[in-house]
C-alpha positions as CSV (number, residue, x, y, z in Angstrom):
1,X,0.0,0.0,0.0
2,X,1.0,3.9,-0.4
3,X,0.5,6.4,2.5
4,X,0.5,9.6,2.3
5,X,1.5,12.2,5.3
6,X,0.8,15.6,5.6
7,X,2.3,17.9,7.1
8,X,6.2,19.1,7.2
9,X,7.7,19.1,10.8
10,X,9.2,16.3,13.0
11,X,5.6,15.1,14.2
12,X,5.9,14.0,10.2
13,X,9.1,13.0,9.8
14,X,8.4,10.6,13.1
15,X,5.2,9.2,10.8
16,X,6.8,8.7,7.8
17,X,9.5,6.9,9.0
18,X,7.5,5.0,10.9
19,X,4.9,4.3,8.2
20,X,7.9,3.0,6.0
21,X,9.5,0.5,8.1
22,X,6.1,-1.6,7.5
23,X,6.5,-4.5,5.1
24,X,3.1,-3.5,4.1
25,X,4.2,-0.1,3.0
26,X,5.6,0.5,-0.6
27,X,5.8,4.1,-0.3
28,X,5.4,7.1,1.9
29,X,4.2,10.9,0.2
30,X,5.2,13.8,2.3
31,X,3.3,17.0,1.2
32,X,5.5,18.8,1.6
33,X,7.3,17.4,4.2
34,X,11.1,18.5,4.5
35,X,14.5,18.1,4.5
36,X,14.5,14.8,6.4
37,X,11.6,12.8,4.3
38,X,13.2,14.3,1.1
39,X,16.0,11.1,2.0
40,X,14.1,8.8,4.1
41,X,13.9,5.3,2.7
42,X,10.8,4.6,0.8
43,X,10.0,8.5,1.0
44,X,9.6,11.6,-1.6
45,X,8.6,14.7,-0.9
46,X,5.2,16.9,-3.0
47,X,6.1,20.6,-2.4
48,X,2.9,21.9,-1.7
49,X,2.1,23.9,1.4
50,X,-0.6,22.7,3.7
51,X,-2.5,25.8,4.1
52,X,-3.4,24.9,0.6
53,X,-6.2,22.5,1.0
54,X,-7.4,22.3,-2.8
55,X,-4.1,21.2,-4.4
56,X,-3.3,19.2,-1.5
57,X,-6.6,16.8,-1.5
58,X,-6.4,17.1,-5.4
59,X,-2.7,15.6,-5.1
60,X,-3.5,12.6,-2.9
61,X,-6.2,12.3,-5.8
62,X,-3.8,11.8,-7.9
63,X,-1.6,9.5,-5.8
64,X,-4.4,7.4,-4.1
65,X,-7.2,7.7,-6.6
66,X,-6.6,4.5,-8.9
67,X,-5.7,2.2,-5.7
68,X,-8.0,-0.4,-4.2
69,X,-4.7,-1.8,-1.4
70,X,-5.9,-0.3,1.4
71,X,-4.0,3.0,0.9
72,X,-4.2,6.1,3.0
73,X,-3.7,9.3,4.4
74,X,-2.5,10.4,7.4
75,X,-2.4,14.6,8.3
76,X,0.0,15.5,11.0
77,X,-1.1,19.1,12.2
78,X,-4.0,20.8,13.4
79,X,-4.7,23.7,11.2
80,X,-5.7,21.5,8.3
81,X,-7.9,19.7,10.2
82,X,-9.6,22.7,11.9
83,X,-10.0,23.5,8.4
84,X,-11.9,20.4,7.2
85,X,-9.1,18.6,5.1
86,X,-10.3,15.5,6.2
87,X,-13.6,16.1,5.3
88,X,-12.4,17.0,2.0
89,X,-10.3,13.8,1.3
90,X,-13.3,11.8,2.6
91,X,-15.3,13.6,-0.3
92,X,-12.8,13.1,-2.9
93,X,-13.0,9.0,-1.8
94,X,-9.8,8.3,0.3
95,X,-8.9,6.7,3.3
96,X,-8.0,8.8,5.8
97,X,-6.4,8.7,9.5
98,X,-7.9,12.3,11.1
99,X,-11.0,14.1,12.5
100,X,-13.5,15.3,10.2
101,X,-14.2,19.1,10.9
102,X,-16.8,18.8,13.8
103,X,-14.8,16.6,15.9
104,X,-11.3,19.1,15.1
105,X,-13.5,21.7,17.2
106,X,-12.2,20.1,20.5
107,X,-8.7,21.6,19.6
108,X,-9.9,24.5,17.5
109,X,-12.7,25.8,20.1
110,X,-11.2,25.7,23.8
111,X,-14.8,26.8,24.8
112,X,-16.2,23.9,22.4
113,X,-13.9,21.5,24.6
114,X,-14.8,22.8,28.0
115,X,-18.3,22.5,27.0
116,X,-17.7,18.8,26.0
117,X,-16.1,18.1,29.1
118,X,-18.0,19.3,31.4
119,X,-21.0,17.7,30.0
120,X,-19.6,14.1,29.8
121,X,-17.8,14.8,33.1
122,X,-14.5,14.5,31.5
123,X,-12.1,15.7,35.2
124,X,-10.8,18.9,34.0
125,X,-10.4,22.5,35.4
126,X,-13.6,24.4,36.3
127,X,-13.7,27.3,34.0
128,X,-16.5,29.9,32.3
129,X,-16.4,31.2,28.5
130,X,-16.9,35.0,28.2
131,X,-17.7,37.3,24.9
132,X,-17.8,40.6,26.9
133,X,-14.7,41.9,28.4
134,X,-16.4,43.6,31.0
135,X,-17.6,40.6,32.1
136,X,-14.4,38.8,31.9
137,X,-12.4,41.3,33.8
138,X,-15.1,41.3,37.0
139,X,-14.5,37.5,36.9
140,X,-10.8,38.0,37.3
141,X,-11.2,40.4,39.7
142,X,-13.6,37.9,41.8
143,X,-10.5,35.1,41.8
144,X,-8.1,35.0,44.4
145,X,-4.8,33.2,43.7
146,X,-3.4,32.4,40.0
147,X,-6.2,32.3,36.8
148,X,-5.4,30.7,33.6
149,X,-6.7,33.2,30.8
150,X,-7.4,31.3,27.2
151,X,-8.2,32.5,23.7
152,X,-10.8,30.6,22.2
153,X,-9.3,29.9,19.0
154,X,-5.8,28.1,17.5
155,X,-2.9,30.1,18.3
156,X,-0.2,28.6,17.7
157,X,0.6,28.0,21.3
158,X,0.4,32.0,21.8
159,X,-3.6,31.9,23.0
160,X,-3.0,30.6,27.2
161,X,-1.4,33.3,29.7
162,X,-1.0,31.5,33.3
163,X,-0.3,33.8,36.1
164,X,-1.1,35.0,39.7
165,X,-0.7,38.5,38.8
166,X,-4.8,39.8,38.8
167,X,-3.0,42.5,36.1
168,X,-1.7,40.5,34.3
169,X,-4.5,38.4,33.3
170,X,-6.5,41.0,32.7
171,X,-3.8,43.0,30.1
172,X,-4.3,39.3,28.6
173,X,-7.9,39.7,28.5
174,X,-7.6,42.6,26.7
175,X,-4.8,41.6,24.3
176,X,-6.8,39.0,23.1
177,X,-10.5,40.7,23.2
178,X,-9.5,44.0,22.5
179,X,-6.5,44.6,20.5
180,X,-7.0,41.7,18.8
181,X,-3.3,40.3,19.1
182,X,-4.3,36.9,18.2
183,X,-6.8,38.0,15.6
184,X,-10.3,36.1,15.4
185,X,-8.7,33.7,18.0
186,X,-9.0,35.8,21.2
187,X,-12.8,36.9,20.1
188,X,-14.1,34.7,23.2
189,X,-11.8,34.0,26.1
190,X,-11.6,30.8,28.6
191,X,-10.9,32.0,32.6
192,X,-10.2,28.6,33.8
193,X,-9.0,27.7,37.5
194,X,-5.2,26.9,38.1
195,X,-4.2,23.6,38.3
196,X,-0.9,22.6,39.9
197,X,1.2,19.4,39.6
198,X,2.8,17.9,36.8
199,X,2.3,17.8,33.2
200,X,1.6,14.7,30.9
201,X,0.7,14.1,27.6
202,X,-1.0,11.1,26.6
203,X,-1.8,10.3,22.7
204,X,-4.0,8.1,21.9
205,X,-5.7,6.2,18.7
206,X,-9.1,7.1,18.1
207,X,-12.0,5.1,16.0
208,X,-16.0,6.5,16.6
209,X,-18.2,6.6,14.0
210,X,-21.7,6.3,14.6
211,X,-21.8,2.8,13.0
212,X,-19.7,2.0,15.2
213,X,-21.2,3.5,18.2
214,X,-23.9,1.6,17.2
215,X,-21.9,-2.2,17.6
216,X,-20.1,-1.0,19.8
217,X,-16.8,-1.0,18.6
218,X,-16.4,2.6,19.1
219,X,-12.8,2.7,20.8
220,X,-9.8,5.5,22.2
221,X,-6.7,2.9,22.3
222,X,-4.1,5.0,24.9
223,X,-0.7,4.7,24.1
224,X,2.2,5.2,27.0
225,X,2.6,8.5,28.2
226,X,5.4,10.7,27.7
227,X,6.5,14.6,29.1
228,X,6.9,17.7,26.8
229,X,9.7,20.0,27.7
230,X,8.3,23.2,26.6
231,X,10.7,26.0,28.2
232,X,14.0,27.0,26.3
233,X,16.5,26.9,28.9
234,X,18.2,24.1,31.6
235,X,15.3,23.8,34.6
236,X,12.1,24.8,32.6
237,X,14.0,28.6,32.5
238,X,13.2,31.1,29.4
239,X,10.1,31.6,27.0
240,X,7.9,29.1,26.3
241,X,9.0,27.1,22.7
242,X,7.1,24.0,20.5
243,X,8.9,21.9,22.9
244,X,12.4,21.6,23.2
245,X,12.6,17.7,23.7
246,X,10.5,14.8,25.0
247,X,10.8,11.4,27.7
248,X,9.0,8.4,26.8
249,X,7.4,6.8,28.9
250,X,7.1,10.1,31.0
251,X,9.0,8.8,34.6
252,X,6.5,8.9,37.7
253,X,3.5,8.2,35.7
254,X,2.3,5.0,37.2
255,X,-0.4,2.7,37.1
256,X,-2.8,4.1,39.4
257,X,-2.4,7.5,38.0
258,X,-3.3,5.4,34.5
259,X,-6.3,3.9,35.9
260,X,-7.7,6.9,37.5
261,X,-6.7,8.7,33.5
262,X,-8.6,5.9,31.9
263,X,-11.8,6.0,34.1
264,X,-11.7,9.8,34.8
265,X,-11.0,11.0,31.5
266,X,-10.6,8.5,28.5
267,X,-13.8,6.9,29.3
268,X,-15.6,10.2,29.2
269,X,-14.3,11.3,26.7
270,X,-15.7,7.9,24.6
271,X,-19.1,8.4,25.4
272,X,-18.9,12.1,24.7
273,X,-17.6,11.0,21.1
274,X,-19.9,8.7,20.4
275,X,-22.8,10.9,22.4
276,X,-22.1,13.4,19.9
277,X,-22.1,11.7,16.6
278,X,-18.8,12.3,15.9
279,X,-16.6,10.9,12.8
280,X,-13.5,10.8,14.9
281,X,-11.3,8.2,13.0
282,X,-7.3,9.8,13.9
283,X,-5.5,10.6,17.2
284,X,-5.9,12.3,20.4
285,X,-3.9,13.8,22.6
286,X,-4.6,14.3,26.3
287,X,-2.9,17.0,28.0
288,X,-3.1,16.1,31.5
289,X,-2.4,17.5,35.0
290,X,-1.1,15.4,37.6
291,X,-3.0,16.9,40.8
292,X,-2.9,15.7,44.4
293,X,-6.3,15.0,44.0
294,X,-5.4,12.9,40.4
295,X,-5.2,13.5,37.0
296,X,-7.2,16.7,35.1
297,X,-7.4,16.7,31.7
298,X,-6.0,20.2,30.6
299,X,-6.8,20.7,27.0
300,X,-7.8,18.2,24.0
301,X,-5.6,18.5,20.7
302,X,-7.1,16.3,18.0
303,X,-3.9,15.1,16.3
304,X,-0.4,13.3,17.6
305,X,1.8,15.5,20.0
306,X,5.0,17.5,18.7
307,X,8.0,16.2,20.0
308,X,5.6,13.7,22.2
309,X,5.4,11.4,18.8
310,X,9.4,11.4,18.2
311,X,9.7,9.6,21.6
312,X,6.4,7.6,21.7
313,X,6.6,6.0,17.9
314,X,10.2,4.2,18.3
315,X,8.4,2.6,21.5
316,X,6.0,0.3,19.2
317,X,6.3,-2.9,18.7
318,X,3.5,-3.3,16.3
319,X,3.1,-2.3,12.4
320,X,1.8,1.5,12.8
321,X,0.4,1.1,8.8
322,X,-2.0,-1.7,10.4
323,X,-3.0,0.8,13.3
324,X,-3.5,3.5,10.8
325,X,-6.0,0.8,8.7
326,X,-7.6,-0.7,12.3
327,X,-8.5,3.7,13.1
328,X,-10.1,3.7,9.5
329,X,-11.8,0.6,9.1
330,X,-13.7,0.1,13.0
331,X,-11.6,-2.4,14.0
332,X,-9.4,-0.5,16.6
333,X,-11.1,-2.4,19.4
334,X,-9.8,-5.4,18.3
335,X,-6.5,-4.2,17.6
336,X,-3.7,-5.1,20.7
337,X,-0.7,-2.7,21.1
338,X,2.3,-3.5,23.0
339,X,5.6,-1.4,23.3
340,X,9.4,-2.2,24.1
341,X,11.0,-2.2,26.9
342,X,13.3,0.7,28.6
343,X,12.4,4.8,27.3
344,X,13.1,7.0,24.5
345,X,15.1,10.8,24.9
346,X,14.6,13.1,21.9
347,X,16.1,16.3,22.7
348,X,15.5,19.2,20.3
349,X,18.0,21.2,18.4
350,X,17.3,25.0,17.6
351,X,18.1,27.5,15.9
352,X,20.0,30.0,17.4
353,X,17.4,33.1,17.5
354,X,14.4,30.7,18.3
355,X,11.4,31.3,19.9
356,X,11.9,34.9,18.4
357,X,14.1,35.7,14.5
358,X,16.6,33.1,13.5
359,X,18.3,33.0,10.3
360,X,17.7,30.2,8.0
361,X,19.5,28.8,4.5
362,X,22.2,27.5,7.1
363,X,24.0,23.9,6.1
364,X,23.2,21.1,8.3
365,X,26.2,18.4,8.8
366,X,25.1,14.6,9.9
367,X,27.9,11.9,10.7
368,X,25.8,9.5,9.4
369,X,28.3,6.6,10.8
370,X,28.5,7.9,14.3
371,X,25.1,8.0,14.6
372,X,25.2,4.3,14.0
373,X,27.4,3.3,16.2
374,X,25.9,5.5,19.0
375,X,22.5,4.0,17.9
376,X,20.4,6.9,17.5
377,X,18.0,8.3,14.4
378,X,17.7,12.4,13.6
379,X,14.2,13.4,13.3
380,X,14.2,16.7,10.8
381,X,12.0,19.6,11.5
382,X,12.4,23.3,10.1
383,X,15.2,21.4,7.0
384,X,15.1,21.7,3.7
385,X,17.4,20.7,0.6
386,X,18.9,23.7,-1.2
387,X,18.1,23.1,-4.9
388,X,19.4,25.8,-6.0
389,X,22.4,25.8,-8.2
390,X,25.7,26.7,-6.6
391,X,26.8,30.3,-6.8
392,X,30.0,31.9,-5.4
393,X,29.9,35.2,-3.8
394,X,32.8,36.8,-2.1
395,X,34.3,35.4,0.9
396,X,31.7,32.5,0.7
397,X,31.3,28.7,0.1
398,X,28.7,28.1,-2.3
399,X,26.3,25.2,-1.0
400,X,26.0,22.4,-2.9
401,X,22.2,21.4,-4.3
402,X,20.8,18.8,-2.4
403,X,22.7,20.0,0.7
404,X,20.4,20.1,3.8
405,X,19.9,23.4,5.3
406,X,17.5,24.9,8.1
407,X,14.4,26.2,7.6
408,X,13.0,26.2,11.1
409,X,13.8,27.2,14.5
410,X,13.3,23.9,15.9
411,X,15.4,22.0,13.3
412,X,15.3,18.6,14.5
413,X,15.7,16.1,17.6
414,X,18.0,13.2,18.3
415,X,16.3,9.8,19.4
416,X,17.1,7.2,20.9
417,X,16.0,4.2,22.8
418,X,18.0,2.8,26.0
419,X,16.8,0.3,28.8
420,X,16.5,2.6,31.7
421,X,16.1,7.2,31.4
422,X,19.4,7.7,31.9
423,X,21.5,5.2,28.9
424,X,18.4,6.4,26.6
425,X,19.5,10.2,27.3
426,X,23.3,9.5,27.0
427,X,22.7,8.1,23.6
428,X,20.5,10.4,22.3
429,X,23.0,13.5,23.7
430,X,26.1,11.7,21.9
431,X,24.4,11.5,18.8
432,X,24.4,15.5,19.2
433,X,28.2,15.3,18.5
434,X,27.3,14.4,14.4
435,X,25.4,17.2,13.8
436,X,26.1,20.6,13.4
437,X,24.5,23.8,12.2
438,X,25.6,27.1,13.3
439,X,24.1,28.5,16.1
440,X,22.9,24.9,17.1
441,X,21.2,25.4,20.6
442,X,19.5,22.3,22.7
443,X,19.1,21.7,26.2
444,X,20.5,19.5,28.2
445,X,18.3,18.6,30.8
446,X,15.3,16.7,28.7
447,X,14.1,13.6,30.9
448,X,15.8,14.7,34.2
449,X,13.4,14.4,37.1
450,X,12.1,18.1,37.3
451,X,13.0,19.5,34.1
452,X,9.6,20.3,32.6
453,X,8.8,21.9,35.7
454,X,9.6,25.4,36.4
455,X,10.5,26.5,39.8
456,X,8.2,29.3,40.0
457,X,4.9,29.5,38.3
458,X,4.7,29.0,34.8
459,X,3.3,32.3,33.2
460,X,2.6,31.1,29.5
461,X,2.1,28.4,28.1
């Protein structure tokens, strides 16, 4: 069979890869992917950007349209499913592994979400919706101790400001109702109660249609947990980033706090799907709060976590292509997962610049061999290959076309697996030593008990 992935960061990369270590698999299209599935194995690369929704779903047409194997398509990020691509693809006749448009609303609509979980009892944060910023200014003022302030809408991780400052929340309030700052996405704001303890994020394979509701073979299929590392600096210091490194399985997250995650908050969460009506055939991810009092789920985001999936994926030890088919077809209830043994470290390497400007165009170097021997595997981000011809300009080395170059700030991660946190970190920091880009930056504390939390409260998230 053919897949196709969309999508172009190292959520994508992690897919396709994956994808194309099945023996089913005879090839994987990335549109547009990047600089790493340009010269993955069984791979290629359809330069077309995702925001463009027409050509893309007329370009799996193309690729899918005359196959009857059981091919499909898989789309990494949220925005394109916000805005209905899988809808689309489902019109045009092909498979594919993603929420149609009314079930991407529980990552596109925080309100949408609280609303959902709150009426299947989903554990969560108690929290109210506003339109009016009077109104939502009086209920700040009415809180005492730290508020969580949320823009409705997608935000590209710019839409939640945590903080115990009453001011604070409220210049929040009126960045995002006001001014505007995040456009159409601060038009309704979330004040949501703070939750402390520990973040986790839980991804999870998702089949619910209403047939299937119906036989009851509706299913959520968790996969293990792992912990997002979302600060730049050593000890969860510096702004907030699109994660600077993940731990699989995330250390501390036991059993009980499972079992009390399945019943409090999978569970719901099943009912509300099928409750609803919902076409939910993709992923989920949970992001959850450890509490004192047990887990709380903090937000829903209808597609796999980014760097979660570079450290969850290498964990498999099943064919991901027959997952993908099991999510499409109703049979995900039937479908048994296991995992390895021992954890998986990807730490993430940026650009120098990153969260805020960074140059790009700058050549990426891989030791290829060392990474071998070390046993690890570079998951590209924000890469590309320079096809330009060469051309010499004073004081300069032209690049060679084909030479990998950034294109990013977060430019890629180094994986690798190891029985126990701390071999799987040492591997996947040696790796580190064959490759180089200037300006490389990465922390050096991904994994380490305490690193994804900051010392003082976190003020954005």
């Amino acid at each position: 069979m053919k897949t196709i992935v969309i999508g172009s960061g190292g959520r994508e990369h992690a897919i396709a890869w994956t994808l194309a270590q099945s023996p089913l698999v005879s090839e994987v299209v990335c549109i547009p992917g990047n600089g790493g599935t340009a010269t993955e194995s069984k791979c290629r690369n359809i330069q077309i950007p995702v925001s463009d929704i027409g050509p893309v779903v007329e370009a799996c047409r193309a690729e899918l349209g005359a196959l009857s194997d059981g091919s499909f398509v898989v789309v990494g990020p949220e925005d394109p499913l916000a805005a209905g691509i899988a809808d689309r693809l489902a019109d045009a006749g092909l498979a594919v592994v993603g929420p149609r448009s009314a079930g991407a609303m529980l990552e596109a609509s925080k309100d949408t979400a609280k609303r959902f979980m709150q009426k299947y009892g989903v554990a969560c944060a108690k929290s109210e919706t506003y339109t009016d910023v009077h109104e939502a200014v009086a209920a700040i003022g009415r809180i005492n101790g730290p508020v969580v302030v949320k823009a409705d809408g997608l935000a590209a991780g710019k839409g939640v400001v945590v903080t115990a400052e009453p001011d604070e929340a409220i210049r929040a309030v009126r960045d995002f109702m006001v001014d505007r700052t995040l456009g159409g996405a601060g038009i309704k704001v979330v004040i949501e109660e703070y939750l402390e303890g520990e973040e986790v994020s839980i991804l999870a394979a998702v089949s619910v249609t209403p047939d299937s509701a119906a036989a009851g073979k509706a299913a959520i299929v968790p996969f293990i947990s792992a912990r997002d590392h979302k600060r730049l600096r050593d000890g969860a210091e510096g702004p907030n980033t699109g994660g600077m490194g993940a731990i699989a399985p995330a250390p501390g997250v036991d059993e009980t706090i499972l079992s009390q995650f399945r019943t409090d908050i999978l569970e719901p969460t099943l009912r509300g799907l099928e409750a609803e009506g919902y076409d939910y055939r993709g992923f989920i991810f949970f992001g959850v709060m450890v509490t004192a009092s047990g887990p709380k789920l903090l937000e829903y985001n209808v597609r796999l976590g980014d760097p979660e999936t570079q450290a969850v994926l290498p964990l498999m030890d099943f064919d991901f292509a027959l997952l993908c088919r099991a999510i499409i077809d109703g049979t995900l209830a039937d479908f048994s997962v296991s995992w390895k043994p021992g954890f998986v470290c990807a730490p993430v390497a940026v650009s120098r610049g990153y969260p805020g400007s960074y140059p790009k165009g700058l050549p990426v170097s891989i030791d290829q061999a060392m990474l071998d021997r070390v046993g690890a595997k570079i998951l590209f981000a924000g890469t590309a290959l320079n096809h330009r011809a060469p051309v010499s300009r004073s004081g300069e080395t032209p690049l060679p076309a084909g030479q990998l170059v950034t294109s990013g700030g977060r430019v890629l991660a180094s994986v690798a697996r190891g029985d126990t946190v701390e071999e799987a970190r040492a591997r996947a920091y040696k790796a580190f030593e064959g490759v180089s880009f200037d300006g490389m930056f990465f922390r050096k504390d991904i994994g380490l008990p305490g690193a994804a939390v900051a010392g003082h409260l976190e003020r954005r998230r």
